[in-house]
Biotite code that builds the C-alpha atoms (Angstrom):
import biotite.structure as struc

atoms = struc.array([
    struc.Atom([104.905, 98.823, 108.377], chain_id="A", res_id=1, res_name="UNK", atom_name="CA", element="C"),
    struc.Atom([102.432, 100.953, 106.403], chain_id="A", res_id=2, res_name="UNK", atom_name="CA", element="C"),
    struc.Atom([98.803, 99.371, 106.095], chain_id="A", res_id=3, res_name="UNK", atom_name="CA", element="C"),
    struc.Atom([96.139, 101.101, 104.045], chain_id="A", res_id=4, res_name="UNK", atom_name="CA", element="C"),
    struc.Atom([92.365, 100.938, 104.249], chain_id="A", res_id=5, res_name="UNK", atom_name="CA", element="C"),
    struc.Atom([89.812, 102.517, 102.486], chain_id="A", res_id=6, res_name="UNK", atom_name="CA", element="C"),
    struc.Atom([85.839, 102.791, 103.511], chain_id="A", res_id=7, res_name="UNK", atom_name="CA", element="C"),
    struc.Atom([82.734, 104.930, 102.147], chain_id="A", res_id=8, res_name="UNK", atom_name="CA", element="C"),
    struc.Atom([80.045, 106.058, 104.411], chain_id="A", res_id=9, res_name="UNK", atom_name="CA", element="C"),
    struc.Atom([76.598, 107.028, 102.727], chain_id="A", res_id=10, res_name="UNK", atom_name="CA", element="C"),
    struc.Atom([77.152, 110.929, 104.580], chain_id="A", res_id=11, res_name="UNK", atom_name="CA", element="C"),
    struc.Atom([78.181, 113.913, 103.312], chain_id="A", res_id=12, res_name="UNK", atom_name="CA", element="C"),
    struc.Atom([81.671, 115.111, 103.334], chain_id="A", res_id=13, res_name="UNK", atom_name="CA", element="C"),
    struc.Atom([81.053, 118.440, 105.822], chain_id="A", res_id=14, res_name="UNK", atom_name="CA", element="C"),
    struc.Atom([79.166, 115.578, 108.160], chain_id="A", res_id=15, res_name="UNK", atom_name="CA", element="C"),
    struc.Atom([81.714, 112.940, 108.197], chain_id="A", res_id=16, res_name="UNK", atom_name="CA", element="C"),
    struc.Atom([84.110, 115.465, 108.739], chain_id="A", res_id=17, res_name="UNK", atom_name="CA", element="C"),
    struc.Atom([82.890, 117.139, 111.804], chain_id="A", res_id=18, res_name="UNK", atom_name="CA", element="C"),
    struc.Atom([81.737, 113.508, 112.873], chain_id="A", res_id=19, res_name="UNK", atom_name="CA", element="C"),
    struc.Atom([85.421, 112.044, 112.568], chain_id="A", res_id=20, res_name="UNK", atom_name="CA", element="C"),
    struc.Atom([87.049, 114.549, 114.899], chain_id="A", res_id=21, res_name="UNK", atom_name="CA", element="C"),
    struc.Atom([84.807, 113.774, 117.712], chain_id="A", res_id=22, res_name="UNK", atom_name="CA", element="C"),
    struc.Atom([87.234, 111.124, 118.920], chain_id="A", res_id=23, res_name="UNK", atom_name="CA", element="C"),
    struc.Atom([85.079, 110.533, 122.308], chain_id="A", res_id=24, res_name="UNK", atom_name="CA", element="C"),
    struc.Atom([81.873, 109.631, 120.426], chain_id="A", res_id=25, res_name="UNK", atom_name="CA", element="C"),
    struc.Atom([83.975, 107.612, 117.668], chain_id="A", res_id=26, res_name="UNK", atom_name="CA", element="C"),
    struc.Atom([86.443, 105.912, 120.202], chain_id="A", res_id=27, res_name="UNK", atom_name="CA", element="C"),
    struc.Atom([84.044, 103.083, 120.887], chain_id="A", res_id=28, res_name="UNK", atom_name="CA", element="C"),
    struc.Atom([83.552, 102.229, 117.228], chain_id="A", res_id=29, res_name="UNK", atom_name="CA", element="C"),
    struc.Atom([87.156, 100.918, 117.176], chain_id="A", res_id=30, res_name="UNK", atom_name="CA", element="C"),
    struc.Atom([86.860, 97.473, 118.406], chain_id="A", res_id=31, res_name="UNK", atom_name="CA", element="C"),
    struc.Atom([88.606, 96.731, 121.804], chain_id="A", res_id=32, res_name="UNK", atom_name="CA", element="C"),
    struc.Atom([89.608, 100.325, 122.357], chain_id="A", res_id=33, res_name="UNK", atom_name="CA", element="C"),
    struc.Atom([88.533, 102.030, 125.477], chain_id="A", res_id=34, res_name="UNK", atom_name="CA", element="C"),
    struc.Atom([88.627, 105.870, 125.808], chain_id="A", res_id=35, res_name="UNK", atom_name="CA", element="C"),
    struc.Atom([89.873, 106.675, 129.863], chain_id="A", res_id=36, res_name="UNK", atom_name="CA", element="C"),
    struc.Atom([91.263, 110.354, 129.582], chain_id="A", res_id=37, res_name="UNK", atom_name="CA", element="C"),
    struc.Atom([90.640, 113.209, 127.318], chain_id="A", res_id=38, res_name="UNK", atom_name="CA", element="C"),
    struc.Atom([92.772, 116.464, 127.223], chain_id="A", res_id=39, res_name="UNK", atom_name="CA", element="C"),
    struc.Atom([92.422, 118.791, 124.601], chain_id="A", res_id=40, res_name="UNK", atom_name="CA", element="C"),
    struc.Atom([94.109, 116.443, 121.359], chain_id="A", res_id=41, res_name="UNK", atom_name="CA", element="C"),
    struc.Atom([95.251, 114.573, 123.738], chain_id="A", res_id=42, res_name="UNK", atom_name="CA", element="C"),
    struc.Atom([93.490, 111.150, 124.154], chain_id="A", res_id=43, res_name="UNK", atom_name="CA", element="C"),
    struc.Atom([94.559, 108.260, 126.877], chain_id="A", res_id=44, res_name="UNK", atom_name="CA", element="C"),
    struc.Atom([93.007, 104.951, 126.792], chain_id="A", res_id=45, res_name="UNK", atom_name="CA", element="C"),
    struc.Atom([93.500, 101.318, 126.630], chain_id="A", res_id=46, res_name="UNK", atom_name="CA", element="C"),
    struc.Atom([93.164, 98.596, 123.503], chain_id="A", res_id=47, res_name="UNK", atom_name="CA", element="C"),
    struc.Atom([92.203, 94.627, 124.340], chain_id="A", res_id=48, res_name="UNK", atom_name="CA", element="C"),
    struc.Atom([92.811, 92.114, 122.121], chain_id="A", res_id=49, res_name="UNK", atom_name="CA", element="C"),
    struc.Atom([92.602, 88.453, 122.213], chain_id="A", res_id=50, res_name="UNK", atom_name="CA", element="C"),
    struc.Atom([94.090, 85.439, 119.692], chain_id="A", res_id=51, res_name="UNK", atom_name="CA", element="C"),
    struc.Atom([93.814, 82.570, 121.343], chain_id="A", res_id=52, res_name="UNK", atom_name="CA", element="C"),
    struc.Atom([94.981, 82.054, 124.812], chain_id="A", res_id=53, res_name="UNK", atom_name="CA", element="C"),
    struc.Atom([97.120, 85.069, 124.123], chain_id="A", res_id=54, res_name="UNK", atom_name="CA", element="C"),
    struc.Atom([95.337, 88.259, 125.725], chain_id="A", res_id=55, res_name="UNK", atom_name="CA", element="C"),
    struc.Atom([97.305, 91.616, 124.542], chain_id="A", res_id=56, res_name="UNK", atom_name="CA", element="C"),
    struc.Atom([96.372, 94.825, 126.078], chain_id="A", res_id=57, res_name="UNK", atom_name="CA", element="C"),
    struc.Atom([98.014, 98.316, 125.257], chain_id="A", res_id=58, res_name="UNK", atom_name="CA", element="C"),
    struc.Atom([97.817, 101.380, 127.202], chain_id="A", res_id=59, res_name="UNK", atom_name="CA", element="C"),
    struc.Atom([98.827, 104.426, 125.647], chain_id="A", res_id=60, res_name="UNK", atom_name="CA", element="C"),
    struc.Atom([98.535, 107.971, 123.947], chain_id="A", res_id=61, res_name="UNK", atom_name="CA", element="C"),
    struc.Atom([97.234, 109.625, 120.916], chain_id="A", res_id=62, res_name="UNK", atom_name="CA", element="C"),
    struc.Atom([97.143, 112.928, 120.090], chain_id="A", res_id=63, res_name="UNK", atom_name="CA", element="C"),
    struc.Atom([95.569, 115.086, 116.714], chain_id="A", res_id=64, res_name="UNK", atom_name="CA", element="C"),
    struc.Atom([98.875, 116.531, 115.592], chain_id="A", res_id=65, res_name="UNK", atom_name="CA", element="C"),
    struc.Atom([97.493, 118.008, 112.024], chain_id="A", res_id=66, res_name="UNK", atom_name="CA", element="C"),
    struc.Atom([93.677, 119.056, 111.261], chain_id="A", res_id=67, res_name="UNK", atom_name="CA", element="C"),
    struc.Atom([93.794, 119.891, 107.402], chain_id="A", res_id=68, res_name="UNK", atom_name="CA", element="C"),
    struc.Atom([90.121, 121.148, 107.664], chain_id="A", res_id=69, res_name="UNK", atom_name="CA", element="C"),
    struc.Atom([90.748, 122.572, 103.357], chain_id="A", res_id=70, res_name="UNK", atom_name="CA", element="C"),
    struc.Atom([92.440, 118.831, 102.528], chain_id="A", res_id=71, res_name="UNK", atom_name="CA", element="C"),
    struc.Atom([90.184, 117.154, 104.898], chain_id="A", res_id=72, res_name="UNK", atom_name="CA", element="C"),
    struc.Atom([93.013, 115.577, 107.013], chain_id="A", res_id=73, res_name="UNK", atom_name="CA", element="C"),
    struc.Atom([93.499, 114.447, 110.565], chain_id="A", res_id=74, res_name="UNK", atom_name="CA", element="C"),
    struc.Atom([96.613, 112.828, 111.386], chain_id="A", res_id=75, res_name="UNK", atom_name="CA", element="C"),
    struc.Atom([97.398, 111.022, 114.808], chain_id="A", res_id=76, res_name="UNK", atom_name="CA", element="C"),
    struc.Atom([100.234, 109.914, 116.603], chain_id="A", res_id=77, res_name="UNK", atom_name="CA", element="C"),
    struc.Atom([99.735, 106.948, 119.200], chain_id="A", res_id=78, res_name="UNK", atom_name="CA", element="C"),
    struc.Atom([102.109, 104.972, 121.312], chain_id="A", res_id=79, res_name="UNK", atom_name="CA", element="C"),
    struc.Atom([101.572, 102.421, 123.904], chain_id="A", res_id=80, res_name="UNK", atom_name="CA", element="C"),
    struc.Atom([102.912, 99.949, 125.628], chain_id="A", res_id=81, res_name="UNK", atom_name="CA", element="C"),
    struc.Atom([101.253, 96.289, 126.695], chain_id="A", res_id=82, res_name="UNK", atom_name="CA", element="C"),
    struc.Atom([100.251, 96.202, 130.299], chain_id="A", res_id=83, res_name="UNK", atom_name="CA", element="C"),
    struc.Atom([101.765, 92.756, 131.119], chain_id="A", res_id=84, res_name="UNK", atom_name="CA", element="C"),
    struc.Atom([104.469, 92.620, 129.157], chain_id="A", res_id=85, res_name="UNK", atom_name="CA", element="C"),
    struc.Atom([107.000, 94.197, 127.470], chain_id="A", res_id=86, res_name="UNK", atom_name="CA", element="C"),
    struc.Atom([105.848, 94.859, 123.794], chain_id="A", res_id=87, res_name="UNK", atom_name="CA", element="C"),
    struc.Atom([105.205, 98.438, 122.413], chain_id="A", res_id=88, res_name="UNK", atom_name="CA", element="C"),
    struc.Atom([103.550, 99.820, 119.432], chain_id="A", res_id=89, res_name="UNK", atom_name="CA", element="C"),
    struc.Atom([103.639, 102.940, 118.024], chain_id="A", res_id=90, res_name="UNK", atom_name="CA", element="C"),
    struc.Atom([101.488, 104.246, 114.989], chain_id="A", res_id=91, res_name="UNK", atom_name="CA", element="C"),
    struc.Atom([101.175, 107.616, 112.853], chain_id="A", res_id=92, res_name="UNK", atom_name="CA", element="C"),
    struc.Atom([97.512, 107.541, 111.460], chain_id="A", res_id=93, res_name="UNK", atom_name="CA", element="C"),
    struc.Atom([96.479, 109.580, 108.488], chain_id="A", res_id=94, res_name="UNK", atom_name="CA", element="C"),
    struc.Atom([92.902, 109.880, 107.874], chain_id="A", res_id=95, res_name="UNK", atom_name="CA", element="C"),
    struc.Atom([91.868, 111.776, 104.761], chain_id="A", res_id=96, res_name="UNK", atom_name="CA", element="C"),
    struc.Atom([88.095, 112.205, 103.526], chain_id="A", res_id=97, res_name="UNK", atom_name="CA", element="C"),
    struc.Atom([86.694, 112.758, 99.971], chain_id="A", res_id=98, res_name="UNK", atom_name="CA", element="C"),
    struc.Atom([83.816, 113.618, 98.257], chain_id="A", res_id=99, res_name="UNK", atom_name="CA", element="C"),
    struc.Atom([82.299, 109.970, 96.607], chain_id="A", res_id=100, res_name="UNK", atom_name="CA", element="C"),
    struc.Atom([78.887, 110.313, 94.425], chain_id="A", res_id=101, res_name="UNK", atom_name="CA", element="C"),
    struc.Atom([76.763, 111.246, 97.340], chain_id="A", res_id=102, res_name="UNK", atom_name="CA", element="C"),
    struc.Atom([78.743, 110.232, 99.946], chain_id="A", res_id=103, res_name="UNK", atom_name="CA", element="C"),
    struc.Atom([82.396, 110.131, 101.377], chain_id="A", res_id=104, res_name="UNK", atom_name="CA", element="C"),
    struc.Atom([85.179, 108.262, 100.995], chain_id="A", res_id=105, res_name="UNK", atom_name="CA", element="C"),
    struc.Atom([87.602, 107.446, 104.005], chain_id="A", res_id=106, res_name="UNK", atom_name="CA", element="C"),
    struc.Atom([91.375, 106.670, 103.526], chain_id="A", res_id=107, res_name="UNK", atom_name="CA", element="C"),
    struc.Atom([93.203, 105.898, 106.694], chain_id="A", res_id=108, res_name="UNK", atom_name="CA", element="C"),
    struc.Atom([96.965, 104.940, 106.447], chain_id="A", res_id=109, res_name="UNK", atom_name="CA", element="C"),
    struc.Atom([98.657, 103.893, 109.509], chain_id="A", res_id=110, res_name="UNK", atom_name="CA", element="C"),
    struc.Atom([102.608, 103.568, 109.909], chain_id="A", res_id=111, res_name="UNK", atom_name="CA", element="C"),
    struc.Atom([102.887, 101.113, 112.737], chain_id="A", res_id=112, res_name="UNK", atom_name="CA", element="C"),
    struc.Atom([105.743, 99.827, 114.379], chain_id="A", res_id=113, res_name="UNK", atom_name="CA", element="C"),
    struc.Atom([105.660, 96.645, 116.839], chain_id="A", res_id=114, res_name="UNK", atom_name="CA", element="C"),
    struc.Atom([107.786, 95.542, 119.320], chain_id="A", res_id=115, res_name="UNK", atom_name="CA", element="C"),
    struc.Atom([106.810, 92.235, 121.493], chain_id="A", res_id=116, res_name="UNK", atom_name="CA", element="C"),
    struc.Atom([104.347, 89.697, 121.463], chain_id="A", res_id=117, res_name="UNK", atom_name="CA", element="C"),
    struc.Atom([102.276, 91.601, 118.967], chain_id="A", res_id=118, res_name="UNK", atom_name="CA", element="C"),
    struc.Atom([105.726, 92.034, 116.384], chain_id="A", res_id=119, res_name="UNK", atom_name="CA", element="C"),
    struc.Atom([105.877, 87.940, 115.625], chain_id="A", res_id=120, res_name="UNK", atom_name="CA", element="C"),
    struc.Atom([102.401, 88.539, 113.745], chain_id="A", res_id=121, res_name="UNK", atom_name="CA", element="C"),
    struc.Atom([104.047, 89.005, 109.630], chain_id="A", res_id=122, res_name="UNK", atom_name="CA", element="C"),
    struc.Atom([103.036, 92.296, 107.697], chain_id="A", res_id=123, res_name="UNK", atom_name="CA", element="C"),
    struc.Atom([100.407, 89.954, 106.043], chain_id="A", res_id=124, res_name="UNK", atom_name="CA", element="C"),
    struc.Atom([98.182, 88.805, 109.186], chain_id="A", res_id=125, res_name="UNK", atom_name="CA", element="C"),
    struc.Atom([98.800, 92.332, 110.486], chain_id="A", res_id=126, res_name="UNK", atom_name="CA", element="C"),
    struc.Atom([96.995, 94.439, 106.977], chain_id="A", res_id=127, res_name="UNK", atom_name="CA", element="C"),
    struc.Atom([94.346, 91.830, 107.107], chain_id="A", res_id=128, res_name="UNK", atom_name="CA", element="C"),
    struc.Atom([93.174, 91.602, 111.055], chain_id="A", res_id=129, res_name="UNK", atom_name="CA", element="C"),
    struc.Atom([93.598, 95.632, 110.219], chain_id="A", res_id=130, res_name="UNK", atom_name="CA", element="C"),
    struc.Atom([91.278, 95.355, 107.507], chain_id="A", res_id=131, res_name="UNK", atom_name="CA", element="C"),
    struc.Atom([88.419, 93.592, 109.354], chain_id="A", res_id=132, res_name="UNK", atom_name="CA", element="C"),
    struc.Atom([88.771, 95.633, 112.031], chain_id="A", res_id=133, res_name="UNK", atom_name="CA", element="C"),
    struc.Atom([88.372, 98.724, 109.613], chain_id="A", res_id=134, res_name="UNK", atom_name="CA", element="C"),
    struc.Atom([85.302, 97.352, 108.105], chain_id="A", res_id=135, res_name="UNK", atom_name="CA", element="C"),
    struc.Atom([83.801, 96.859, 111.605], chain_id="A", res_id=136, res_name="UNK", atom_name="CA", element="C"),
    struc.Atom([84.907, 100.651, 112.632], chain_id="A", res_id=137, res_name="UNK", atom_name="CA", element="C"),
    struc.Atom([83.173, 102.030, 109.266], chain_id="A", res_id=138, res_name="UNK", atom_name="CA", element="C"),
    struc.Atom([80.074, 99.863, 109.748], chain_id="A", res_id=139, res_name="UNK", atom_name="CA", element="C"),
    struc.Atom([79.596, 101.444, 113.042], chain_id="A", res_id=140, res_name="UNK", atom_name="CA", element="C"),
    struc.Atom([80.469, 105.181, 112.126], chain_id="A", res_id=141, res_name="UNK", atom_name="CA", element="C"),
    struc.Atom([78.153, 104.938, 109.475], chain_id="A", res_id=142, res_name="UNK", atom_name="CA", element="C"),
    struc.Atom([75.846, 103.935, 111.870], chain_id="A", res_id=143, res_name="UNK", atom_name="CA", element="C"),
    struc.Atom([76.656, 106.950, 114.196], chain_id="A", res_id=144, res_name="UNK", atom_name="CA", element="C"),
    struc.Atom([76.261, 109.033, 111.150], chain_id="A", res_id=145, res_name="UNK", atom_name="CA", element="C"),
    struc.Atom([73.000, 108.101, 111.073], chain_id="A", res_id=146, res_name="UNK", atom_name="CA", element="C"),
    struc.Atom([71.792, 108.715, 114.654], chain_id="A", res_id=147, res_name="UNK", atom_name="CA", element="C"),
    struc.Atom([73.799, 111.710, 114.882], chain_id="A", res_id=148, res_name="UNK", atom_name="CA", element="C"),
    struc.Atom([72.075, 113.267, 112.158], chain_id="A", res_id=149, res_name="UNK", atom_name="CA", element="C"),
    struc.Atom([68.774, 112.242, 113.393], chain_id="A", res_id=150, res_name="UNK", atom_name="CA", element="C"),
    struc.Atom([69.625, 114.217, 116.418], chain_id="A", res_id=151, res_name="UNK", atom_name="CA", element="C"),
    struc.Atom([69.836, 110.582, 118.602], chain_id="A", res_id=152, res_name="UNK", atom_name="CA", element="C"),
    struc.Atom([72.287, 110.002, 121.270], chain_id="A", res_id=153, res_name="UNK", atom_name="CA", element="C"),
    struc.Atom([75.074, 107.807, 120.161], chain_id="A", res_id=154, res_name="UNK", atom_name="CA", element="C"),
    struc.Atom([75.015, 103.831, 121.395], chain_id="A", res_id=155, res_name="UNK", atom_name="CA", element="C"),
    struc.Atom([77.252, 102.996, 124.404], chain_id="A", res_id=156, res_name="UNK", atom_name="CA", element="C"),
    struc.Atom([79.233, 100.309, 123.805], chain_id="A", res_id=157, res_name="UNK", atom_name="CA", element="C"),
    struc.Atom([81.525, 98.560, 126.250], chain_id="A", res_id=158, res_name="UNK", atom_name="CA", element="C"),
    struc.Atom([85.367, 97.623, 125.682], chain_id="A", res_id=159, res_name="UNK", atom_name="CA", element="C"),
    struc.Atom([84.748, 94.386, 123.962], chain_id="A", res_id=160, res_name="UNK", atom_name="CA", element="C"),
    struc.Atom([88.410, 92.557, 124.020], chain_id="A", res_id=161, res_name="UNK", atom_name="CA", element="C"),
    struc.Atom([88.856, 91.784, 119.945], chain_id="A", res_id=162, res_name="UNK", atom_name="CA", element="C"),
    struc.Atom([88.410, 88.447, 119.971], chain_id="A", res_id=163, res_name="UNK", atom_name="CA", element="C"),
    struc.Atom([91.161, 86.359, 117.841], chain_id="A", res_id=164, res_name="UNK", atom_name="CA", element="C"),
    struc.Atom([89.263, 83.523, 115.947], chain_id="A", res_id=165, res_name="UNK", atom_name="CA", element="C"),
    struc.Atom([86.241, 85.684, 114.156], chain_id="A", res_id=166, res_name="UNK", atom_name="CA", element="C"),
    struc.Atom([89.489, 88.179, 113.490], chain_id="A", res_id=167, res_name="UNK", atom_name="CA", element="C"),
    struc.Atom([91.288, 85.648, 112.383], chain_id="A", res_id=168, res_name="UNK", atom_name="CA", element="C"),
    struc.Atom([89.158, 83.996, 110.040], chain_id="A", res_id=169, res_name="UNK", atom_name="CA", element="C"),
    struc.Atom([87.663, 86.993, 108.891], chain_id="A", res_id=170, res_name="UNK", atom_name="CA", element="C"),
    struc.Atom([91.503, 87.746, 108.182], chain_id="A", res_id=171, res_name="UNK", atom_name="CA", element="C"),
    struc.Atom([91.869, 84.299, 106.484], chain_id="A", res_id=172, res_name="UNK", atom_name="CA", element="C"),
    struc.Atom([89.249, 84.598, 104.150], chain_id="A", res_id=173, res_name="UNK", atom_name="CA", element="C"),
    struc.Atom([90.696, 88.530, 102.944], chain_id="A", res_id=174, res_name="UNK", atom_name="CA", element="C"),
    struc.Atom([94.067, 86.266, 102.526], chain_id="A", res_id=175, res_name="UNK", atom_name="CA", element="C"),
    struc.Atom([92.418, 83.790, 100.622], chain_id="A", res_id=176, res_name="UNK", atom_name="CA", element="C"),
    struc.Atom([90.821, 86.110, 98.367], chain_id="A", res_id=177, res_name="UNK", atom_name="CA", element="C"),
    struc.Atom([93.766, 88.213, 98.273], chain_id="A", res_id=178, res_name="UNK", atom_name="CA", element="C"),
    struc.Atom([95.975, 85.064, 96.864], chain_id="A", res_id=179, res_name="UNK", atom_name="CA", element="C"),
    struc.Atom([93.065, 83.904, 94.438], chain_id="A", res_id=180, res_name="UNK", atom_name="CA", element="C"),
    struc.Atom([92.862, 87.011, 92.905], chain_id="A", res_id=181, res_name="UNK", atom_name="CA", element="C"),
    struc.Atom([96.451, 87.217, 92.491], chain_id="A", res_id=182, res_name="UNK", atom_name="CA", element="C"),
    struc.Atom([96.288, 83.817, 91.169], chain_id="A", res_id=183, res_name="UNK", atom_name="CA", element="C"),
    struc.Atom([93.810, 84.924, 88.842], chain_id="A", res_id=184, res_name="UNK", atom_name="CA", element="C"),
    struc.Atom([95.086, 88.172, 87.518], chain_id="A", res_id=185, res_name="UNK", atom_name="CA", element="C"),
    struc.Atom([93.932, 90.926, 89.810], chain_id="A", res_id=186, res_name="UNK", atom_name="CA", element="C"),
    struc.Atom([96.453, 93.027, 90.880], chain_id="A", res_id=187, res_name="UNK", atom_name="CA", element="C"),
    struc.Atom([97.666, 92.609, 94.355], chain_id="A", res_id=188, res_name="UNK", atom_name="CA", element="C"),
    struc.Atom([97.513, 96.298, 95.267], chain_id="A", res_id=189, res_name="UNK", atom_name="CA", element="C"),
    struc.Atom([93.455, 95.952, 94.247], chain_id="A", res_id=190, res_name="UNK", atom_name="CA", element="C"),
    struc.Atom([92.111, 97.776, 97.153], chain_id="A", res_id=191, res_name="UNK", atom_name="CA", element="C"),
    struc.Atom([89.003, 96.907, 98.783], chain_id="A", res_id=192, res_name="UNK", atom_name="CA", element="C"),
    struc.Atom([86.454, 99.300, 98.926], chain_id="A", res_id=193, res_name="UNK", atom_name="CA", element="C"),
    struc.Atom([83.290, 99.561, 101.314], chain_id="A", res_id=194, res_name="UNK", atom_name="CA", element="C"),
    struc.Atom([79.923, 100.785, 100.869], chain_id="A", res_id=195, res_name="UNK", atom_name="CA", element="C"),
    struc.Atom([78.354, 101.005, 103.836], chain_id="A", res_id=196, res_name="UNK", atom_name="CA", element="C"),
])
């Protein structure tokens, strides 16, 4: 299943270049994603997530397999596999960065495949929990951004599991306003874009 996302953070290109391939700093912007190992590209950790009673957590791999540093491209390949269970996911992520007015836009693209617990979620649910989860990972490396370049330390932040109902109504209401505006004429490939 291919879900795409796009973001803009108020940074130069050069700067949210350099700032995106520091995946132990940026790790902990992804919510419910813990960063245990890192060796070279190579990157080990565990993800958390919670709907409901249902608690899903993934350990697993990723590893930088392209750095485009002239197209401004970093693509990852991740696989894990749930801890108590037997579901698996595996996911190819392409991030590419642009130049926007005075800042930068971010595309990320991420083929995912899902076996398990986390497969009976439809393609739907899965774009939209994806897309709050992308606005909450671009609020916070824009925040970075900003204390990086200020020469601060960045925040520690602890493994919060993602917790399912503020996903899932967060993911309701980009549904909602998804159908509306299809409803109402906008096209349904309208992509939503972030200023942050």
């Amino acid at each position: 299943m291919l879900v795409e996302n796009e973001f803009e953070v108020a940074a130069p290109l050069e700067q949210v270049w350099k700032h995106m391939q520091d995946v132990p700093r940026i790790a902990p912007c992804m919510p419910g994603a813990e960063l245990l190992d890192v060796n070279g590209d190579v990157y080990k950790g565990r993800v958390t997530t919670k709907m409901g009673p249902v608690k899903l957590q993934f350990m697993g791999t990723a590893k930088i397999v392209q750095r485009d540093e002239s197209a401004k491209r970093i693509v990852m390949d991740a696989s894990g596999s749930e801890e108590k269970g037997k579901g698996q996911a595996t996911m190819k992520v392409t991030s590419t960065m642009a130049s926007s007015g005075s800042g930068t836009r971010v595309k990320v693209v991420q083929d995912i495949q899902l076996s398990g617990a986390a497969a009976q979620f439809g393609r739907g649910m899965v774009q939209d929990v994806t897309s709050v989860l992308m606005k909450s990972f671009a609020k916070c490396i824009a925040d970075d951004i900003g204390r990086s370049s200020r020469g601060e330390a960045s925040v520690k932040r602890d493994a919060v599991p993602v917790k399912g109902f503020s996903i899932g109504m967060q993911a309701a209401m980009t549904a909602l306003k998804r159908f509306f505006g299809q409803l109402f004429g906008r096209g349904s490939r309208e992509k939503e874009h972030n200023r942050f």
